[in-house]
OpenMM code with the backbone's topology and positions (N, CA, C; nanometers):
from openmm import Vec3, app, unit

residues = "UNK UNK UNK UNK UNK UNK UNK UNK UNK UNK UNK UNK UNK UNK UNK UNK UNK UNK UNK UNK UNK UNK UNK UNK UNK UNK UNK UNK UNK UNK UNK UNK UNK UNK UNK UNK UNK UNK UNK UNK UNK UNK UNK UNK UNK UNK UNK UNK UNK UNK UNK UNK UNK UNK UNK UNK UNK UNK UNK UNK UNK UNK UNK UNK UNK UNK UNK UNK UNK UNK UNK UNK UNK UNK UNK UNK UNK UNK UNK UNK UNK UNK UNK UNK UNK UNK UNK UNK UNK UNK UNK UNK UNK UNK UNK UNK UNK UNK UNK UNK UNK UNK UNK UNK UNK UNK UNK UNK UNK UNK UNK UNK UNK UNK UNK UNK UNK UNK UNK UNK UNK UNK UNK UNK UNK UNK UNK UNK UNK UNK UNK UNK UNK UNK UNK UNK UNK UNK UNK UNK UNK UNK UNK UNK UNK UNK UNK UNK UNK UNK UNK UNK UNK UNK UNK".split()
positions = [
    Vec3(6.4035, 9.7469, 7.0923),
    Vec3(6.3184, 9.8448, 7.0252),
    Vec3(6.1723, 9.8130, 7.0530),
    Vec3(6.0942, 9.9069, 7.0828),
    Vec3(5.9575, 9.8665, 7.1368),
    Vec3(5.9489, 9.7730, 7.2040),
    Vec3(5.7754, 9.7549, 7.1987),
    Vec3(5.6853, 9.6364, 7.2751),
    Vec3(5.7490, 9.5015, 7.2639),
    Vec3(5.7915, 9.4804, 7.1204),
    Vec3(5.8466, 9.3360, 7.0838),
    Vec3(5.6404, 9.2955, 7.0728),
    Vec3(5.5717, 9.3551, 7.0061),
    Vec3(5.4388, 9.2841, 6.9832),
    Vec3(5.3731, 9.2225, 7.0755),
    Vec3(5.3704, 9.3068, 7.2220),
    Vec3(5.3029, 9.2263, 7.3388),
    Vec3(5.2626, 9.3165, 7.3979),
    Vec3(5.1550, 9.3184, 7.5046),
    Vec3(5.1283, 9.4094, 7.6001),
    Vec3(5.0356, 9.4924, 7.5564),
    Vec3(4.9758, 9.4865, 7.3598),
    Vec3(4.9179, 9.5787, 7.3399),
    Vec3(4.7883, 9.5500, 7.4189),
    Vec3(4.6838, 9.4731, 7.4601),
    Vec3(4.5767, 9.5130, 7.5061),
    Vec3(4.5641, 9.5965, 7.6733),
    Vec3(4.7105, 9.5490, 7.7185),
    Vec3(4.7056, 9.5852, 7.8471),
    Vec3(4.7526, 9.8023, 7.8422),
    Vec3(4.8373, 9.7879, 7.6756),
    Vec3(4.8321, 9.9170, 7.6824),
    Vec3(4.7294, 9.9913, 7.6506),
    Vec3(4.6635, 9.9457, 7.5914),
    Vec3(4.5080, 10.0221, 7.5054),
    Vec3(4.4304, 10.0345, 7.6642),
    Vec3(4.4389, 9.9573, 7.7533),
    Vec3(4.3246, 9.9768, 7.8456),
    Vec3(4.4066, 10.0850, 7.9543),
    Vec3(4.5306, 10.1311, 7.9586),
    Vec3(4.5956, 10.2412, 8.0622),
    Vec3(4.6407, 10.3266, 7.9978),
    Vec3(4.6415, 10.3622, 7.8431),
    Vec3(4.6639, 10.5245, 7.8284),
    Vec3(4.5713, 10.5691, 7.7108),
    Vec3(4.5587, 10.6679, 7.7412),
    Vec3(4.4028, 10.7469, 7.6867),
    Vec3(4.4076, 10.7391, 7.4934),
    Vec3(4.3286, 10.7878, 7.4496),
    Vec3(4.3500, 10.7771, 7.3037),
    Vec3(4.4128, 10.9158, 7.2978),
    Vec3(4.4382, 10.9985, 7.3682),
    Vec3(4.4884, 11.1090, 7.2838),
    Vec3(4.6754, 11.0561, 7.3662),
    Vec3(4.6914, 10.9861, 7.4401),
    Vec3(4.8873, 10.9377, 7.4891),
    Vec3(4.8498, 10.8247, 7.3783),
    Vec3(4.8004, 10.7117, 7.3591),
    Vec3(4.8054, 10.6428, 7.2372),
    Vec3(4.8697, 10.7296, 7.0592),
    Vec3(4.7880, 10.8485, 7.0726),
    Vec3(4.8401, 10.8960, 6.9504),
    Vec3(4.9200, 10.9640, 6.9735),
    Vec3(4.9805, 11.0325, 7.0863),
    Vec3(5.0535, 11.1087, 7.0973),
    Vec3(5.2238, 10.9776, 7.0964),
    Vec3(5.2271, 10.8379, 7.1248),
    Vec3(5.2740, 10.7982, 7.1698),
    Vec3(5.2892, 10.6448, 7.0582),
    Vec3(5.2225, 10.6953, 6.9622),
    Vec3(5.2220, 10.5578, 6.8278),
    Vec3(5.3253, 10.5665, 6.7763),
    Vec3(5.4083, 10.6699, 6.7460),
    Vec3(5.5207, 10.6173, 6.6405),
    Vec3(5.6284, 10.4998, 6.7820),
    Vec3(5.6071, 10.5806, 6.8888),
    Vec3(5.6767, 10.4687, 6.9856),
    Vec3(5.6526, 10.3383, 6.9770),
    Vec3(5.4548, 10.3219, 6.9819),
    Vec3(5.3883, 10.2451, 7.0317),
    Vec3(5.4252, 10.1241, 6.9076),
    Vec3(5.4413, 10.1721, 6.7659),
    Vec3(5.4584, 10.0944, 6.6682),
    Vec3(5.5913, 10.0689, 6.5808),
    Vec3(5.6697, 10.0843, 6.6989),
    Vec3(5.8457, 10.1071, 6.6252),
    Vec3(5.8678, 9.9389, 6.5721),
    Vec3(5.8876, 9.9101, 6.4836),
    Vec3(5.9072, 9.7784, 6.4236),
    Vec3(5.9805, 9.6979, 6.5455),
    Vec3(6.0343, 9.5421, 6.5457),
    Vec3(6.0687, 9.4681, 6.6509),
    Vec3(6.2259, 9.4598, 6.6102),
    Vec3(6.2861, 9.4752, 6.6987),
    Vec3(6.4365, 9.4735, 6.6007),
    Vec3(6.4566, 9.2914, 6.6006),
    Vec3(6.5232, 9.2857, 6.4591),
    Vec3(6.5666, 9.1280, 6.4529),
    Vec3(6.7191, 9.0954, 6.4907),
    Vec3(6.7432, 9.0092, 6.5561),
    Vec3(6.8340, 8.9936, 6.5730),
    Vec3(6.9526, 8.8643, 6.5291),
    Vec3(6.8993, 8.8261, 6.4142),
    Vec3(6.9423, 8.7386, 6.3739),
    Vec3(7.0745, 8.7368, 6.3182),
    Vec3(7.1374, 8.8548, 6.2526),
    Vec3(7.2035, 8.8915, 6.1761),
    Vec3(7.3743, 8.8846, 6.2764),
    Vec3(7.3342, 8.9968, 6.3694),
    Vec3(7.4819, 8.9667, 6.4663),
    Vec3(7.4773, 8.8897, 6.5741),
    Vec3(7.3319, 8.8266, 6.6119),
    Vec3(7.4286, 8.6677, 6.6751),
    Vec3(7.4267, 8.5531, 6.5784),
    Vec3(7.4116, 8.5611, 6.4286),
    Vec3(7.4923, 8.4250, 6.4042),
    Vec3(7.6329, 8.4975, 6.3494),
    Vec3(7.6386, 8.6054, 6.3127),
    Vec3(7.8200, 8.6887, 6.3005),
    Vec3(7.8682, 8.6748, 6.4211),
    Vec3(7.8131, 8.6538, 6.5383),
    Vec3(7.8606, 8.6494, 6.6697),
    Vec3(7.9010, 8.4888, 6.6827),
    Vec3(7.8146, 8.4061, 6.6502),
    Vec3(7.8285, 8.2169, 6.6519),
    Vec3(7.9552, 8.1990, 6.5318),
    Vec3(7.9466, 8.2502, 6.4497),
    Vec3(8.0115, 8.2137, 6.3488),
    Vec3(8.1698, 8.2455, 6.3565),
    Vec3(8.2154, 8.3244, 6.4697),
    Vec3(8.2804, 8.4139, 6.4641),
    Vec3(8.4342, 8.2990, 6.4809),
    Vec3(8.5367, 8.3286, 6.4304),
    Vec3(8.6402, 8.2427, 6.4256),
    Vec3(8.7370, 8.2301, 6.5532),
    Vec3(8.6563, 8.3092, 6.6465),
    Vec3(8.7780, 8.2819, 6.8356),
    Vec3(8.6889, 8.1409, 6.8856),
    Vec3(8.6908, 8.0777, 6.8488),
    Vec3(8.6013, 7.9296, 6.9387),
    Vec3(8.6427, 7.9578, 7.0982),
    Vec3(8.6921, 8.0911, 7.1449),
    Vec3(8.6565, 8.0647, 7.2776),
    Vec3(8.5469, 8.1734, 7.2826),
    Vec3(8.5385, 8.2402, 7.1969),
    Vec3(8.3609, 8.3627, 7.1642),
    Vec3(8.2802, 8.2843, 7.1513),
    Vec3(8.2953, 8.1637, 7.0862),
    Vec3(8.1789, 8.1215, 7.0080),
    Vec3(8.1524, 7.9919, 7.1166),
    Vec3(8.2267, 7.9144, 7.1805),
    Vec3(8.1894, 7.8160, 7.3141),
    Vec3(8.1510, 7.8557, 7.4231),
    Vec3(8.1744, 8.0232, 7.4477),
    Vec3(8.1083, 8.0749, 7.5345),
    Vec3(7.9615, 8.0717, 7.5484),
    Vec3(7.9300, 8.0799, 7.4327),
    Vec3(7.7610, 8.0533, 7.4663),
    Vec3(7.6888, 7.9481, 7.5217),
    Vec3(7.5911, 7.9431, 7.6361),
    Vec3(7.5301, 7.8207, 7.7105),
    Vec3(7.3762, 7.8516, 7.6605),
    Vec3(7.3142, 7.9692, 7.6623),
    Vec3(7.1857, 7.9890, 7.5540),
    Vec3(7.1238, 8.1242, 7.5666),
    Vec3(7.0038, 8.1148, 7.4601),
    Vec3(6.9838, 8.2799, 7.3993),
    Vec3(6.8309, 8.2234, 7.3946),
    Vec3(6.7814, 8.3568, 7.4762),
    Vec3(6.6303, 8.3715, 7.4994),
    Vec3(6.6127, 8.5634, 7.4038),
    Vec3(6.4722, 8.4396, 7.3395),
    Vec3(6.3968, 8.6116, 7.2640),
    Vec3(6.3087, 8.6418, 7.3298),
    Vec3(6.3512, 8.7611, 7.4228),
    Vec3(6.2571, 8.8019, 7.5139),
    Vec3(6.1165, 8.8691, 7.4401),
    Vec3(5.9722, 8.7789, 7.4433),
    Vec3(5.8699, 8.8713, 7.4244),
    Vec3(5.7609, 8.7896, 7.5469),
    Vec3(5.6834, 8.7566, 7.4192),
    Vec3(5.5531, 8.7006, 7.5657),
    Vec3(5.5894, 8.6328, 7.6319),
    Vec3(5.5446, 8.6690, 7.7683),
    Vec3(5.6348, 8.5878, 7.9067),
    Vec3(5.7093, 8.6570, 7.9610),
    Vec3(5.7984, 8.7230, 7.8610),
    Vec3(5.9074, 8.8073, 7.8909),
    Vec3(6.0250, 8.7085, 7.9990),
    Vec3(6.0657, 8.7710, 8.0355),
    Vec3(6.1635, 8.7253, 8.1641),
    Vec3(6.1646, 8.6282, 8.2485),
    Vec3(6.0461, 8.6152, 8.2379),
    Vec3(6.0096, 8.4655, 8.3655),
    Vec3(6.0188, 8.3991, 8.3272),
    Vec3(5.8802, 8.3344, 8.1514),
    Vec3(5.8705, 8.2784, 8.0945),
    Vec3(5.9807, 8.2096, 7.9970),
    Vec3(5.9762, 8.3198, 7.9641),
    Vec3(6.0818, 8.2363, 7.8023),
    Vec3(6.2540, 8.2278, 7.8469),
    Vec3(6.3036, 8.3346, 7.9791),
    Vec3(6.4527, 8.2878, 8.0196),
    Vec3(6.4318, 8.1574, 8.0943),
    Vec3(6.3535, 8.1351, 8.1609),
    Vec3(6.3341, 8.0234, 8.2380),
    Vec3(6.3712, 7.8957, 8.1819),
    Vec3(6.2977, 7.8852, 8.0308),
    Vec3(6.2342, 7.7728, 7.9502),
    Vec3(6.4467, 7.7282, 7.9281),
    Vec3(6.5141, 7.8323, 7.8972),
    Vec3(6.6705, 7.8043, 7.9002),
    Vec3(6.7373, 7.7380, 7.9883),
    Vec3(6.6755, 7.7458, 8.1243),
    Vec3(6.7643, 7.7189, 8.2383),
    Vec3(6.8247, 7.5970, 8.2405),
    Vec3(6.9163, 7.4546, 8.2966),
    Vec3(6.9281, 7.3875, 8.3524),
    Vec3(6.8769, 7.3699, 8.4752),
    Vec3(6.8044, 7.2502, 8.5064),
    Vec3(6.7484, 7.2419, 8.6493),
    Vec3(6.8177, 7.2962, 8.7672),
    Vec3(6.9464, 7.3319, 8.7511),
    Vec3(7.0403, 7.3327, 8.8535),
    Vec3(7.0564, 7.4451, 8.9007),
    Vec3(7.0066, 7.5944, 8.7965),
    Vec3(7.0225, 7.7240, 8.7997),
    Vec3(6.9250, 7.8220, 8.7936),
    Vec3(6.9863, 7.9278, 8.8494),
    Vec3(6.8537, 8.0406, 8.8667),
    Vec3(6.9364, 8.1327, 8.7621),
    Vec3(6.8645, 8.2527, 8.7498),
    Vec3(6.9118, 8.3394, 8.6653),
    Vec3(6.8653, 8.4959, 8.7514),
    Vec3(6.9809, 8.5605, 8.8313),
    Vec3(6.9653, 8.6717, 8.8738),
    Vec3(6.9215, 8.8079, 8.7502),
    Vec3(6.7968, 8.8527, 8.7177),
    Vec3(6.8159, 9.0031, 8.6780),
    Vec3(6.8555, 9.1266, 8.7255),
    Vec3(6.9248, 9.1740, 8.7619),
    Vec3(6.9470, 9.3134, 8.7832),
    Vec3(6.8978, 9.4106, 8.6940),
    Vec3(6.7531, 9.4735, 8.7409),
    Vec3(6.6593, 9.5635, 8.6673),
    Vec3(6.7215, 9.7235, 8.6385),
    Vec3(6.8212, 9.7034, 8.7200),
    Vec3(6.8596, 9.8522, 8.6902),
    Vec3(6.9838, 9.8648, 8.6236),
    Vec3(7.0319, 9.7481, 8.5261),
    Vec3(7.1521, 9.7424, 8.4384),
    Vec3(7.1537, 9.7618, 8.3392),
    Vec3(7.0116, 9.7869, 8.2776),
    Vec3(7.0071, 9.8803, 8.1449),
    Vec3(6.8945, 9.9652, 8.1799),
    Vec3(6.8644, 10.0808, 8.0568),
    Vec3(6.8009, 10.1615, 8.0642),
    Vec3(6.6541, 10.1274, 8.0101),
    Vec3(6.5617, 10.1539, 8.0863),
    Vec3(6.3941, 10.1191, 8.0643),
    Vec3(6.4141, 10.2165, 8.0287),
    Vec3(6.3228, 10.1663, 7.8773),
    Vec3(6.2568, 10.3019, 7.7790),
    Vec3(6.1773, 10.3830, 7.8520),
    Vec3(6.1099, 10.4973, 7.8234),
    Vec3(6.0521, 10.5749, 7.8679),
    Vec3(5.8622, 10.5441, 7.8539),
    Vec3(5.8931, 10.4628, 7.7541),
    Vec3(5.7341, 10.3740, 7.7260),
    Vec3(5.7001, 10.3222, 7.8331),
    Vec3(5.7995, 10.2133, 7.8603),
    Vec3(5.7442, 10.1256, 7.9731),
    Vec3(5.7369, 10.1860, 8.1312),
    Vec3(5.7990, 10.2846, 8.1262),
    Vec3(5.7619, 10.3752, 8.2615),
    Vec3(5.6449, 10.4151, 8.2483),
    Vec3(5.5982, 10.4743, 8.1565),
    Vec3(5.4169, 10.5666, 8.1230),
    Vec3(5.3585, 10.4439, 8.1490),
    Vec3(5.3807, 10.3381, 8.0935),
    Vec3(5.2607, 10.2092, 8.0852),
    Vec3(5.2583, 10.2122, 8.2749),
    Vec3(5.3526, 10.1774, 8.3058),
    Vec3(5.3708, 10.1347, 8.4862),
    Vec3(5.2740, 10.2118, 8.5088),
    Vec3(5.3086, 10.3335, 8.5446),
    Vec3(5.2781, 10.4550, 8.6251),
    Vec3(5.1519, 10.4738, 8.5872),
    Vec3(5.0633, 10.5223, 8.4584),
    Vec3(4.9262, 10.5112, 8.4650),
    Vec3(4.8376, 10.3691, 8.5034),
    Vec3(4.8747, 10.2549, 8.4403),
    Vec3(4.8785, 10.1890, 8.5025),
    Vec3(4.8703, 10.1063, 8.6717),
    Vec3(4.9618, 10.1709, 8.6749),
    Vec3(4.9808, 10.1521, 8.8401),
    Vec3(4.9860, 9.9944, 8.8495),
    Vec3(5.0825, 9.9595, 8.7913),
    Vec3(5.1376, 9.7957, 8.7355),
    Vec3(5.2315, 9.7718, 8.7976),
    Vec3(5.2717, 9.6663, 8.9079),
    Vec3(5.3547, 9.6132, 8.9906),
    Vec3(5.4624, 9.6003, 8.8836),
    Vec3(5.6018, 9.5536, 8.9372),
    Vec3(5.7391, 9.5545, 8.8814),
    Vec3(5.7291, 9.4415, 8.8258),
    Vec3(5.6426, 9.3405, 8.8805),
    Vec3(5.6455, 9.1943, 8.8584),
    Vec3(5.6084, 9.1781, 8.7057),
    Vec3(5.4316, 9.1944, 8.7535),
    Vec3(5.3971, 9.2038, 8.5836),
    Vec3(5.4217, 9.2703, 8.4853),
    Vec3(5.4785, 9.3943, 8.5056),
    Vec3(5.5733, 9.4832, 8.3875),
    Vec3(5.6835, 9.3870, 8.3417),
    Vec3(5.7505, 9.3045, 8.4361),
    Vec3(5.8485, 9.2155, 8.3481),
    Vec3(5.8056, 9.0917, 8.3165),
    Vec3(5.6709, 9.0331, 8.3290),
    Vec3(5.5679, 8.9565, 8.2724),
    Vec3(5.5630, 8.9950, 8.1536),
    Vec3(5.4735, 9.1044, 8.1237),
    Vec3(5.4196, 9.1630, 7.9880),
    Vec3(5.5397, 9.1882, 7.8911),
    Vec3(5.6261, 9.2589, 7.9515),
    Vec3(5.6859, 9.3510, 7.8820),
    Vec3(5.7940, 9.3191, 7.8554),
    Vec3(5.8924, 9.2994, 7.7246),
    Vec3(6.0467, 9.2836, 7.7402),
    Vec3(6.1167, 9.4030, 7.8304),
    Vec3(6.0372, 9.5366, 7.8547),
    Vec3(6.1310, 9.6230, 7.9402),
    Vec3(6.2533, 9.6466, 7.8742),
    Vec3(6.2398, 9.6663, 7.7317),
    Vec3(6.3728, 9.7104, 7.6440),
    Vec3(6.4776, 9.6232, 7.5948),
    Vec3(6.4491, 9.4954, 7.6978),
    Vec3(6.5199, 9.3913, 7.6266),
    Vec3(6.5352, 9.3220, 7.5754),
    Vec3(6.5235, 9.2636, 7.4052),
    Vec3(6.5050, 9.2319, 7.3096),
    Vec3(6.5232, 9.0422, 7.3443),
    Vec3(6.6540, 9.0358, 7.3877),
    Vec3(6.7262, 8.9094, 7.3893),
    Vec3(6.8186, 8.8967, 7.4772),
    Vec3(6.8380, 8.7693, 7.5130),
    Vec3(6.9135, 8.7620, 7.6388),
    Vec3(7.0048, 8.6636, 7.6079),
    Vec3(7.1374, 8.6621, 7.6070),
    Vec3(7.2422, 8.5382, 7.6062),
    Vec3(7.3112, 8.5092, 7.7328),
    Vec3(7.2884, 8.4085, 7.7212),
    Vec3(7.3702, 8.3549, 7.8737),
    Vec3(7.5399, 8.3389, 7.8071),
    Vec3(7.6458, 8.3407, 7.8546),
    Vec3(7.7588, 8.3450, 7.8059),
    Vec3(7.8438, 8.3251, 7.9123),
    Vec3(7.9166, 8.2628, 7.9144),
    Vec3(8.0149, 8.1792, 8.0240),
    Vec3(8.0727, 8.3489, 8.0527),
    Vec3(8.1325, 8.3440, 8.1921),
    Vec3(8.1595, 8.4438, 8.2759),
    Vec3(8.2963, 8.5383, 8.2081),
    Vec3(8.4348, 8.4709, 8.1270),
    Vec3(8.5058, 8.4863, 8.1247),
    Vec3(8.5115, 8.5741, 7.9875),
    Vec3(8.4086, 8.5361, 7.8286),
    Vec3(8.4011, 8.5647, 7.7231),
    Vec3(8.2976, 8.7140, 7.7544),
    Vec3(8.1947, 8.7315, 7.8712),
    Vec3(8.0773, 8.8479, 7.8423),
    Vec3(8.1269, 8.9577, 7.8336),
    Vec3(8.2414, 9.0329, 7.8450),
    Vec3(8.2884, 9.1592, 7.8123),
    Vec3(8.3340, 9.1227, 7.6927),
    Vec3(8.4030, 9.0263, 7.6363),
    Vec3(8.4606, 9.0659, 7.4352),
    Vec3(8.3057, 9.0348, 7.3946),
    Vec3(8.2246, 8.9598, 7.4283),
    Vec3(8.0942, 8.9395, 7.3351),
    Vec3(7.9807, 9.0833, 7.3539),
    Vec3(8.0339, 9.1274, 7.4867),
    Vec3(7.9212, 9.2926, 7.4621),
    Vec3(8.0399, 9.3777, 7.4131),
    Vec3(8.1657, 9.3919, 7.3856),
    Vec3(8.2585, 9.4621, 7.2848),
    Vec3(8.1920, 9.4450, 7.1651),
    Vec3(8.1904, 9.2846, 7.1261),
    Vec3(8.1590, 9.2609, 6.9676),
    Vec3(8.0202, 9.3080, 6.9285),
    Vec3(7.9231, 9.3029, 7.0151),
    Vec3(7.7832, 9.3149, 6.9464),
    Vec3(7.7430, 9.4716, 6.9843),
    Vec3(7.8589, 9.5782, 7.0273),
    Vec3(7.8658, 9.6948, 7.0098),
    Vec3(7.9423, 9.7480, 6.9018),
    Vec3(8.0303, 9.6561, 6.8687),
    Vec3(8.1073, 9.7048, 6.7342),
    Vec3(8.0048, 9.7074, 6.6645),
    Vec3(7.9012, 9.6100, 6.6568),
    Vec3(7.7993, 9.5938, 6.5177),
    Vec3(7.6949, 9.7141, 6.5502),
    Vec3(7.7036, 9.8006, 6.6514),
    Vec3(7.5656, 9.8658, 6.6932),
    Vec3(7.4556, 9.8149, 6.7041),
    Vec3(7.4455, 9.7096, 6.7916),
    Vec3(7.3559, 9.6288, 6.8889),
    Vec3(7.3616, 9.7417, 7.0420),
    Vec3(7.2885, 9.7589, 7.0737),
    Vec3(7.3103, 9.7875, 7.2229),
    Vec3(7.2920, 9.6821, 7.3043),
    Vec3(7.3904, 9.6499, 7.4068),
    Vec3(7.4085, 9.5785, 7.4683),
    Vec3(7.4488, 9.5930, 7.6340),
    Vec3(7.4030, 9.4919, 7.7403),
    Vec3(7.4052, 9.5283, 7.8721),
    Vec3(7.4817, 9.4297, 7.9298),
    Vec3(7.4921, 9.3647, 8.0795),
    Vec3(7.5365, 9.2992, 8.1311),
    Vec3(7.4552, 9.2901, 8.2443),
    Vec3(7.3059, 9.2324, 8.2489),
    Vec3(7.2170, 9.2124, 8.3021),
    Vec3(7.2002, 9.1563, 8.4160),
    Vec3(7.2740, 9.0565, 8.4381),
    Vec3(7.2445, 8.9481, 8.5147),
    Vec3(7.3461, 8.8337, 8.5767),
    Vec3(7.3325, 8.7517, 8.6561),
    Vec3(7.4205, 8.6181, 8.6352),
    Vec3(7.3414, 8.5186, 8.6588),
    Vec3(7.4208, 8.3788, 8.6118),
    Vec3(7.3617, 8.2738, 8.6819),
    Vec3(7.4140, 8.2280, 8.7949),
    Vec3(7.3590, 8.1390, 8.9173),
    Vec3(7.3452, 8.1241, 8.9953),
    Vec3(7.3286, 7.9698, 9.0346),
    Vec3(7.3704, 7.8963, 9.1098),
    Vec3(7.3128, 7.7728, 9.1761),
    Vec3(7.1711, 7.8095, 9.1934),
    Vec3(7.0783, 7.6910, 9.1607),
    Vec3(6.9224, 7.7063, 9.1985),
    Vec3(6.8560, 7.6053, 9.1790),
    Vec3(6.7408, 7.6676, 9.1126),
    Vec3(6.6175, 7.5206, 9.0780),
    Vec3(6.5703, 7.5787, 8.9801),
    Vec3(6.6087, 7.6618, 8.8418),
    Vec3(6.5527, 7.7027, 8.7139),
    Vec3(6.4629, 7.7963, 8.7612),
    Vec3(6.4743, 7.9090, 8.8461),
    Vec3(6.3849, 8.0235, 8.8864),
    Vec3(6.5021, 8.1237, 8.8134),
    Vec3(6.3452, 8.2356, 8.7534),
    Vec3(6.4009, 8.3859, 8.7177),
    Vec3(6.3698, 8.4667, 8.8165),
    Vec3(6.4814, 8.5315, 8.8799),
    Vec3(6.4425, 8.6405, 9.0223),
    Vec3(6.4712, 8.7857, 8.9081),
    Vec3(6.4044, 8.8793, 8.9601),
    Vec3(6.4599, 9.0293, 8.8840),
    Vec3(6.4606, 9.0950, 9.0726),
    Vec3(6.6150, 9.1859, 9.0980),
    Vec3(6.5734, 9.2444, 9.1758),
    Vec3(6.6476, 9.3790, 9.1348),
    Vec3(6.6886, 9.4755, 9.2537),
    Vec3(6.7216, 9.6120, 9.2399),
    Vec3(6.8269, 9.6090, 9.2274),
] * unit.nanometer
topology = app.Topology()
chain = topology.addChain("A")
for resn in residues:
    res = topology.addResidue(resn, chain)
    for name in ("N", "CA", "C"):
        topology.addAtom(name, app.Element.getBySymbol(name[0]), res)
C-alpha cells in the first residue's frame, strides 16, 4: 500500500501541485502493517510452513538493494523479477515525469512491495496460499541464487 513513507521529497520535486492534489489520497494511503499474518504465518502449527522461512525484509528506504541485501548470506544473490507483480500506477507517474531510471525507482521506492520473505523453494506456494487466505496480496517475486549477497532486479 503506498510509498511505505519514502520518496516523498523526490515526489514533491516531479509532479506539479495540482497531480500532488489530484493524487494525495494515493500519495497518503497509510503503510500497511504486516505484523499480524506473518507471525499467524510463524506461529502456524505445519513446522514444515513455519521452517520454511530463511528471512523477511520490510521493504522501505533502500528498498530492494538496501534492506533485501542486509538478509543475504554471503553466499547468495537474490534474483528480482520486476514484472511478477503489479506496479501501482503511482510509481509509474513518479518514473515517467520524472524520467527516473528503473534502478533508482527500486532504490527509492518499495514499487508496491511492502515485504519480502525468502522461503525455502518447496513451502512458497502453501505460504502465498496462506497469506491469501488472510487477504494479504501476495507474489512470487524472485529466487535465490549462488552469489556474493548482490540484489539484481531484471525483466
Amino acid at each position: 500500500s503506498g510509498l511505505h513513507s519514502n520518496g516523498y521529497s523526490l515526489v514533491r520535486k516531479v509532479l506539479s501541485q495540482a497531480e500532488l492534489k489530484r493524487m494525495s489520497k494515493e500519495l497518503l494511503k497509510p503503510t500497511r502493517i504486516y505484523v499480524k499474518p506473518i507471525l499467524n504465518l510463524l506461529r502456524t502449527p505445519n513446522s514444515k510452513l513455519r521452517t520454511a522461512f530463511k528471512g523477511i525484509s520490510h521493504i522501505t528506504g533502500g528498498a530492494f538493494y538496501d534492506k533485501l541485501s542486509r538478509i543475504l548470506p554471503k553466499n547468495v544473490d537474490a534474483i528480482i523479477y520486476k514484472d511478477s507483480w503489479p506496479v501501482p500506477e503511482i510509481f509509474k507517474l513518479i518514473q515517467k515525469k520524472g524520467d527516473i531510471a528503473d534502478k533508482e525507482m527500486f532504490h527509492t521506492f518499495n514499487m508496491g512491495v511492502g515485504m519480502v520473505l525468502i522461503i525455502g523453494p518447496r513451502a512458497a506456494r502453501k505460504i502465498l496460499s496462506w497469506l491469501r487466505s488472510l487477504k494479504v496480496k501476495a507474489w512470487l517475486v524472485g529466487e535465490i541464487i549462488k552469489g556474493n549477497k548482490q540484489v539484481e532486479i531484471i525483466p
